[in-house]
Every structure is written in C-alpha cells, then in structure tokens.
N, C-alpha and C positions, 0 to 999 in steps of 0.2 A: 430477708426480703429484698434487699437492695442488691445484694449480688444476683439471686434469682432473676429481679427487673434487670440488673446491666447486662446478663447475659443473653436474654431475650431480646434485649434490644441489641447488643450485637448479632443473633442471630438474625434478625429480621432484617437487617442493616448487608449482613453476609446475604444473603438471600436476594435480594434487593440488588447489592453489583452484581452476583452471578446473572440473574437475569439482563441487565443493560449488557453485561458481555456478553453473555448470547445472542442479544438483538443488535449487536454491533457488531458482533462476526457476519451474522448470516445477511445485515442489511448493507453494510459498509465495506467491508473488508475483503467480503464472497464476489460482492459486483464490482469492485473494481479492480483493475488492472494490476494496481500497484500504488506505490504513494503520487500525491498528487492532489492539485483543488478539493475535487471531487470525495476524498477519503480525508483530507483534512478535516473540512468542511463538517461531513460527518463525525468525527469522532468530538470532536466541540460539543455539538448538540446532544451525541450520547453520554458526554462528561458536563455543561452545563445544563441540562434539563432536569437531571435526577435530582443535582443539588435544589435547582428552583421547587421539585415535588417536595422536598424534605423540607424548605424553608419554608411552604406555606403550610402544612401540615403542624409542623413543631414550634411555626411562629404564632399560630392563633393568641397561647399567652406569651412570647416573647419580645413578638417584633409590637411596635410601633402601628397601630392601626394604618395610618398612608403607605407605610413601608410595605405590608401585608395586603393592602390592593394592588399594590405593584406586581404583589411573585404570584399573588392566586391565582391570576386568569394564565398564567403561562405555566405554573407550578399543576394546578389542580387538573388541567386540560389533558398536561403530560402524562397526568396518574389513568387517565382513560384513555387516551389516546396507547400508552404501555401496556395496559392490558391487554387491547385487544389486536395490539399488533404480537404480544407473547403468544396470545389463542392463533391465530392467523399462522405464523410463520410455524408453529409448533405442528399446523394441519398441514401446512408445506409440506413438511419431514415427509409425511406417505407419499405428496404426487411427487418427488424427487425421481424414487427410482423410475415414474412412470414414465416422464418425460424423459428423463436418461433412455430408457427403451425408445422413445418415439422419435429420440432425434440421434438413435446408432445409427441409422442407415445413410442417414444426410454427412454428419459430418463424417463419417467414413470413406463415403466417398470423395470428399474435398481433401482430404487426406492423400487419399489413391491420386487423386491428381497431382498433386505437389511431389508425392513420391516418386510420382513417374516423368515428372518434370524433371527432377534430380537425377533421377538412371539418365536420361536422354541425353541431361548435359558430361553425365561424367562419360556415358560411350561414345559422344561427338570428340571428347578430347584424346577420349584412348585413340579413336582413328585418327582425327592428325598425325597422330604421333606414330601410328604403323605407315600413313603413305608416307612419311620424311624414309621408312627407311624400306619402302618395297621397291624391287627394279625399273630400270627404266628401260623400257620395249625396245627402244630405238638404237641402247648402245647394248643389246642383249644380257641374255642371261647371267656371260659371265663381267659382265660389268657393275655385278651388285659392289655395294662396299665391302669391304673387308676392313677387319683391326687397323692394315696402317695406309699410309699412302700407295698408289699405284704405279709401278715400275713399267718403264717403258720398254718395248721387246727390243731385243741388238743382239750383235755378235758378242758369241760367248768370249766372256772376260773382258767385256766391255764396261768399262764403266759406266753406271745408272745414273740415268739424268736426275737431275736432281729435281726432287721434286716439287710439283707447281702447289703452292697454297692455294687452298679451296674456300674461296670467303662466305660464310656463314649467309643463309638469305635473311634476309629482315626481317622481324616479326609484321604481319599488319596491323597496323595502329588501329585500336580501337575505340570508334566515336565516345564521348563523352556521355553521350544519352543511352551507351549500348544498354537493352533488358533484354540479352539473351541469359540464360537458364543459369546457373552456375551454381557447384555445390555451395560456394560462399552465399548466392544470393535466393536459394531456395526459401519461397517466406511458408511460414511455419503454418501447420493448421489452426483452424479456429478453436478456442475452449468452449467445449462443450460443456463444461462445469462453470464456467462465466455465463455461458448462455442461460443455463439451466438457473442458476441462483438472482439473476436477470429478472427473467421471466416469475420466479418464484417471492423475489422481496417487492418486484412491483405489484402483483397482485395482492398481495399484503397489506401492503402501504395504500393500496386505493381502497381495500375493504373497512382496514381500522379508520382510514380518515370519516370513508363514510360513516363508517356507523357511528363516529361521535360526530361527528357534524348532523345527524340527523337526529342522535340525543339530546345535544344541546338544543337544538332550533326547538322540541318542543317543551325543553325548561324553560329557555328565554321567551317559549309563545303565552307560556303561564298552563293554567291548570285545566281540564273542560271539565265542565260538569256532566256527572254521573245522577240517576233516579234508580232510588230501589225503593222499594215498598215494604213496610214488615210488620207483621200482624203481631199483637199483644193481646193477649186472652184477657186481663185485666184493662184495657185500656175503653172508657163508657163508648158510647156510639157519638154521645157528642163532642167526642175530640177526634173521632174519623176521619183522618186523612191531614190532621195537623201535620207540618213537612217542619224539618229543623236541619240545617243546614249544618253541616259537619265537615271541619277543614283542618289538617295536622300537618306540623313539620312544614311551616311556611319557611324555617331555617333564613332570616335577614341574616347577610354577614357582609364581607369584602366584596362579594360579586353579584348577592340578590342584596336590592334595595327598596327607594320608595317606588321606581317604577313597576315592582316587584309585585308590591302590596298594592299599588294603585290595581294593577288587573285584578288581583283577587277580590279585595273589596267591588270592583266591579262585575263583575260576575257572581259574587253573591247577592247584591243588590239587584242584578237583573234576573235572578231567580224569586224573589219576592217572597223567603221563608219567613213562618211562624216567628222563629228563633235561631240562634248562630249560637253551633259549636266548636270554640278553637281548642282542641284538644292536645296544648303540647308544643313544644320545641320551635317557638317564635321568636328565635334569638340565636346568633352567635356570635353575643358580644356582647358589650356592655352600654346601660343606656344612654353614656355619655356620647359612644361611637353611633350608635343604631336609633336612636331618641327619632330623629327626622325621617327616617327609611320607616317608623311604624305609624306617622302621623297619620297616614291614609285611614288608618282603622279607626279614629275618631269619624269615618263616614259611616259605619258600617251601621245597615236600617233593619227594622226586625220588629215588629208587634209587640212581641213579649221579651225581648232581648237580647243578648248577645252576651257568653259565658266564656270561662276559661279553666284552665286549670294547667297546671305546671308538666312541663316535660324535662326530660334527663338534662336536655341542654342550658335550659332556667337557670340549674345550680350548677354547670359552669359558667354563666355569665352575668350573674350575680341575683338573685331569684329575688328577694325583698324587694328590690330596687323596680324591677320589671313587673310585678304585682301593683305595685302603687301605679307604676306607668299605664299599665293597659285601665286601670281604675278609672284614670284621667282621662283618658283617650274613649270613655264612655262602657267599658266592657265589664262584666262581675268576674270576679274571682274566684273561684269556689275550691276556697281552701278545708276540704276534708265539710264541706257544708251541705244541703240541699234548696232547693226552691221549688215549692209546688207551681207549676204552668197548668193549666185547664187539661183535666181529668190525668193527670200523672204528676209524680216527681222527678226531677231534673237534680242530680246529683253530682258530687265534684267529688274525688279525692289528690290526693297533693302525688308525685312521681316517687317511685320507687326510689329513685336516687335521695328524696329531699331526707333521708334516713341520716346521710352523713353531715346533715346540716341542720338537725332539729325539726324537721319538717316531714315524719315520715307520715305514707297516708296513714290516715284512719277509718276504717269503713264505719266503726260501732258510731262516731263520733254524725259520719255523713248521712248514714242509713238507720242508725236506731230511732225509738219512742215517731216512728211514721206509721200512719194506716199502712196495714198489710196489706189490705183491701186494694189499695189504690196502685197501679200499675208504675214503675220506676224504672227511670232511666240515669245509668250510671255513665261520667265522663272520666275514664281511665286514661292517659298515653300509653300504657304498653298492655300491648295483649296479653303477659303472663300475669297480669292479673285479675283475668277473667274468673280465676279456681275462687278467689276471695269473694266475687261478686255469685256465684254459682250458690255457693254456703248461705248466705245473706238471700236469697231469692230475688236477686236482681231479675226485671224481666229482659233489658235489653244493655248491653256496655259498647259504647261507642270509644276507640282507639285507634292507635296511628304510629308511631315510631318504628314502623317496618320499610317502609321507602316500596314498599312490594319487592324488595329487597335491591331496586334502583337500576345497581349495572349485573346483567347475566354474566357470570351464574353467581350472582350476590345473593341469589332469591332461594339457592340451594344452603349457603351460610345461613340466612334470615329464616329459614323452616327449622333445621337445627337447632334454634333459638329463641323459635314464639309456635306458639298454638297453633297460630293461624299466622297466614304472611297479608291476606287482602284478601277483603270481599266476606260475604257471608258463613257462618259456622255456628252451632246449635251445642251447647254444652250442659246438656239436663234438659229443666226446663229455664235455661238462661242461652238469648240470642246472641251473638258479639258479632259486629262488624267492625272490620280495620280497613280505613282509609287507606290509599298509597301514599296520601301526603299532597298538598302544594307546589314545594320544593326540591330542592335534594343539600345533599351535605356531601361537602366535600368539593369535587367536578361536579359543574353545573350540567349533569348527563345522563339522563336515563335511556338505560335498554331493555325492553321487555318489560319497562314497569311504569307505564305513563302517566303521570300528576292529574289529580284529579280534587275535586270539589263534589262531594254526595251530597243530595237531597235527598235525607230520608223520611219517607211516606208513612207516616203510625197508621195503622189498620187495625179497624175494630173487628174482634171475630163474628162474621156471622152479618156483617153491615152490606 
C-alpha cells in the first residue's frame, strides 16, 4: 500500500512539472527573444509558485497554522490561476495555425523588403567595382587597362620609358552615421512565431486572470441566497410553507475566516428561517486555530433552531473537539439522532468518513421507533448517501460536499462521484437536494458553481 501511495504521488508530482513546463515554454520562453529580465523573471514564478501550491496543499497538517496563511493565498490562487491558464493556452494550440495563415502575407512581405534591400546593396557594389575598370571615353578605346603598365610609343629599339606609377585613388570616407544598405547590415525579418506566441500567451494570461479574479470576488462576496419550494406528501397543512435554511461546506480555514462567517450568519438571519441546516465541512482546522473565525455562529437566529451534523472535513480537523464547539456556540448536533419540529422530523446522521474514527452514521439509530406517519427530513453531507435514506423512506435528504463541483470542469469529476452534483433530484419516493456550499476548499474560486445559501419551502400537497 505504501509503494502503491509513493508512486502515485510521484506520479502526480510527474504530471504536475510536465505541466508548469509547458506553461513555461509556451508562456515564457515562446515570447521572448532570448534570456533576459523578462525570461528570468518568468521562469522564478514558474519554479517558485508550484512549490508555494504544494506547500499549501501538503502543509494543511504540516506547517504551522501562521506559516500556512502565509503560502495559501499565493499557493492556492496559483492552483486556479494553472489551471485555467493549462485550458487557455491548450485552446491556443488550434488558433496557432490560424494566425500563422493570417499573418503569411504581412510578414512575407517585410521579408521581400529586406531581401530586396540586400540585392540592391550587393549590385551597387558589383558596379563600383565594374566602372573602376570600364574605359575611359576621352583617352579611347584602346586606352583600357591591360595586365601591366603602359609602354610609351618610340623608335623601334628604343628603350621604354619607364614607367609612371599609377597612384591608387582614395576610397571615400564614409560618414559615421552611414545607413546605406549593406549585406553586413541587412536587419533580419520579424518572427512571425514570436509574434504569433505573443499574441497567443497574452490572451491567455488575460482570460485565466479573469476568470479567477471573477471567481474569487464571488467567494470573498460570500454566499446569495437561493428559494426552492418542495412538496412532501406527508408533511400536515399546518407546517405549510415552514422554510429551514440549508448551508454546507462553509470550509473556515487559512484564508476563509470570521469575516467569513460573519456574512453568512448574516444572510441567514436576514432570511428569517423556521430553522438552520449546517450540513457538513465547517472546518479546516482545528478548534485551537479556527475557535474565533466560527464565533459569529453563536449569532445564528431560528424559531426552532439551528442543527448540525459532521462532514468529511470534521474528522480531519478533529471532529469531538468541534462538536462540543458548535454545542457552545448555540447549535445541536445530531449525531446519528433526530428532532421532531412541527409536523415533521429533522434528522442527523454522522459523515461517511466518521467510520474511520468510531463515528460511522447510523440510519437505524437516527430513523428507527419514529411515526412513519409523520413526514422526515434527513441531514446527510454527501449525497451518496441518499440510497440509505431511499430504503429507510426518507421523505426529503438535504446535502452538500459537492462544491457544484466549484472550478469547471471540476463539476464533470463531481458527477463521476455523487448522484447528484446541485440542486434538486427525486430517488423513488425520496426528494434530495444538494447545496453548492457557502465556501470553497482549497483556491478560494469558483467557476460555474456559485456559493449559495437555500431556503427551503416544505409544501403541503394539495395546500
């Protein structure tokens, strides 16, 4: 099992540089010239960021809680900010050739020019170089030069004058600032492949930023509230329209805190429900680090009360400990328990995960020796355990550990892996709704899956 795990996690690790080398080729190394600031520069941030993703990911139980708000907001930004610059630049790859096509004709032509700058200067110097040796008009034709010096005419057997040296003419000096044409000083055409990977990692770079800047902004806005309505055939006429406020995967950790919680409890206080469902994964950490970041839920206001029940991340952050907490902070726990509320029961059972900790649910334990009669509502975190609640005649299971599966295409893993990913779904005669969650885990970033807070409407049938 441990080689299994350490190879896995090399792979993942292998996988993990392949990628930053690609995004460092095509972002860094493509756009620029050559080494310099600019590629320096670059290659820092694609060898110091990956590290800051791994440190905040693998320091959760490592590091030092202060240590660990330090890498998360740079580490976890990086893990979404990478992805969607891997999607971006991966959509590159197709318009590559297209712009390649649209920008033949341009640089082709700057091309033609330069090259024909070059001919121009190399047939200006071939002609120099033919009038030094064409005739000259004036002393005729046969005064051209010949091999050696020119013999003066005399009486035969006359001794030959000797002949006159011919002093070279002078080159003419050439200015300092000359830019006439020269094959030395031909400047080379433009890179059309510099242009193209340009054009191609900047639009990149603007789409990923976007999209996680407009991620983040609506995790850091907090959660809006959602209304659905859902009818239960057992449910009397006079609990008609009872509303119970349904919230999961508030996820406090290094980078959500009390101001966190403060909008949430605020927004469910200004919806004025019945009752408050926290279904799940209010923590990630422990109550030593997290204790102040969940004080705000001692505000949290409700008629008939405000419930809980344990999600996956409870039992990594220490589950007893944060039971007794949220106790304090005014909230029930409903460990594998129920509670009748006016004309239904309200039920808990404990997360899937609390199996490896003595704590698995129990349905028999939360739902047996009840009126059948009486309409139930079950508070699960994960949606794969709707099938338990189906068997049992639950009427309705409210759930949340999906994130709506947070960043696209996370939402295509997250179907993969639960029933439902969000929103409404009918399993017999058992309703299940799953929350998107409050939160997020991990990058504080959602795409395509926007945090939300449900009020749900019980509806009598027939009311």
């Amino acid at each position: 099992m441990v080689i299994l795990f350490g190879a896995a996690l090399l792979l993942v690790l292998a996988l993990l540089g392949l990628a930053h080398w690609y995004l460092w080729r095509r972002l860094v190394r493509d756009t620029t010239r050559g080494p310099g600031p600019a590629r320096t520069l670059g290659t820092v941030l694609f060898v110091v960021a990956p590290v800051l993703m791994l440190a905040a990911f693998a320091g959760s139980r490592a590091l030092p809680f202060g240590v660990l708000r330090v890498v998360a907001w740079p580490g976890y930004l990086w893990a979404a900010l990478a992805l969607y610059l891997l999607l971006a630049v991966a959509l590159g790859e197709l318009l590559r050739p297209l712009l390649f096509r649209v920008t033949r004709g341009r640089y082709a032509r700057e091309g033609e020019t330069t090259a024909t700058a070059t001919a121009t200067a190399t047939a200006s110097d071939g002609a120099g170089a033919d009038a030094e040796r064409a005739p000259d008009p004036e002393r005729g034709a046969d005064a051209a030069p010949g091999p050696g010096p020119a013999e003066a005419p005399g009486p035969r057997g006359a001794v030959a004058a000797e002949p006159v040296p011919v002093q070279p003419l002078a080159a003419e000096p050439v200015p300092a600032g000359d830019a006439r044409p020269g094959p030395e000083r031909a400047r080379p055409a433009p890179s059309r492949r510099l242009f193209v990977s340009r054009i191609v990692g900047g639009a990149a770079g603007a789409a990923a930023l976007g999209t996680v800047g407009a991620g983040a902004y609506g995790v850091l806005r907090g959660p809006r509230l959602k209304h659905v309505t859902i009818p239960l055939a057992k449910l009397p006429r006079a609990a008609h329209g009872f509303r119970v406020a349904v919230v999961s995967d508030i996820h406090l950790g290094p980078i959500l805190g009390h101001a966190h919680t403060r909008r949430i409890v605020d927004t469910i206080n200004g919806a004025q429900p019945d009752a408050i469902a926290v279904v799940g994964d209010l923590v990630d950490g422990s109550v030593a680090q997290l204790g102040h970041a969940a004080q705000p839920l001692s505000d949290l206001r409700a008629r008939h009360g405000a419930y809980f029940v344990t999600g996956n991340h409870e039992y990594y952050s220490g589950a007893d400990e944060w039971i007794d907490e949220v106790r304090e902070l005014g909230l029930r726990p409903l460990e594998n328990a129920r509670v009748e509320l006016p004309g239904f029961d309200l039920a808990g059972v404990n997360d899937i995960s609390g199996e490896d900790h003595h704590a698995a649910p129990d349905y028999d334990k939360a739902l047996g020796d009840r009126d059948p009669a009486r309409a139930s509502v079950l508070m699960a975190h994960q949606p794969v355990m709707i099938h338990e609640a189906v068997e049992r005649g639950v009427d309705l299971q409210l759930s949340g550990h999906t994130h709506g599966g947070q960043l696209f295409p996370g939402n295509l893993l997250a179907r993969a892996a639960n029933p439902t990913v969000a929103g409404l779904d009918h399993y017999g005669d058992t309703t299940l709704y799953v929350t998107r969650g409050a939160g997020a885990w991990g990058p504080p970033v959602r795409v395509g899956a926007p945090s939300d807070i449900t009020v749900v409407t019980l509806a009598a049938r027939g009311a």
